[in-house]
C-alpha positions in Angstrom: 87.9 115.8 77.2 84.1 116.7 77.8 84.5 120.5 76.7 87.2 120.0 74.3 85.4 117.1 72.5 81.9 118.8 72.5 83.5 122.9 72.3 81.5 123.6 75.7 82.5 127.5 76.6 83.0 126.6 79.9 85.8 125.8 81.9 86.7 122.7 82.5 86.7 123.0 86.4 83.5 124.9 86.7 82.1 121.3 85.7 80.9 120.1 89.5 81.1 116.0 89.6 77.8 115.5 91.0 75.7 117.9 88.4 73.6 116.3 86.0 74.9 116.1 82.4 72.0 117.3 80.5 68.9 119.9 81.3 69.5 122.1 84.4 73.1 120.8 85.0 75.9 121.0 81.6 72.7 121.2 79.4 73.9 118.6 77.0 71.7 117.4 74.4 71.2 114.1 72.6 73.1 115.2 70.1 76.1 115.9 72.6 75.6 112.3 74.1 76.7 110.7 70.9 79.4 112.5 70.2 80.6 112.1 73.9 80.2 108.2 73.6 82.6 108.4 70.5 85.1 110.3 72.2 85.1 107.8 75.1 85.4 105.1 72.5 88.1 106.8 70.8 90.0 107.6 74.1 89.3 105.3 76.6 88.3 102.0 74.2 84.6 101.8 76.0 81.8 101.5 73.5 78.7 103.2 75.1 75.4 102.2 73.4 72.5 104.3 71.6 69.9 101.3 73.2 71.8 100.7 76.3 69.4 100.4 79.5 71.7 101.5 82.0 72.2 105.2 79.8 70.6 107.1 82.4 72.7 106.1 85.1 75.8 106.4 83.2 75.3 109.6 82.0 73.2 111.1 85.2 76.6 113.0 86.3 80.4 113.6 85.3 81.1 111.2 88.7 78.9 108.6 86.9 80.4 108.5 83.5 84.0 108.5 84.8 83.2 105.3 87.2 81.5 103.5 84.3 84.7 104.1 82.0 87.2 103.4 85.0 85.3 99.9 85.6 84.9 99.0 82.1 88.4 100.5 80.4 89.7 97.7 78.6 
């Protein structure tokens, strides 16, 4: 969903769990991070925050984000 929804050119399993989203890792932007929230919303009904505290953590890694949707799918 992350490279179809943002048109990464990478392949889907060269995405390693544990590697940072943004800057030395995927190298998504802030720009990416909102659109990535609305595909989660859209897919997964999880609304994900522009002011949210916990952002950081929920978008450090892949492993992250996919925890945060699992626990809070409704």
């Amino acid at each position: 969903m992350i490279v179809d929804s943002l048109q990464l050119e990478v392949e889907p399993s060269a995405i390693v769990p544990e590697e940072p989203l943004f800057h030395d890792g995927l190298g998504l932007d802030s720009i990416d991070a909102l659109e990535l929230a609305l595909a989660i919303s859209r897919n997964y009904k999880v609304e994900l925050r522009s002011e949210d505290e916990q952002n950081r953590r929920i978008f450090a890694s892949l492993r992250a984000l996919a925890e945060y949707v699992e626990t809070n799918r409704k």
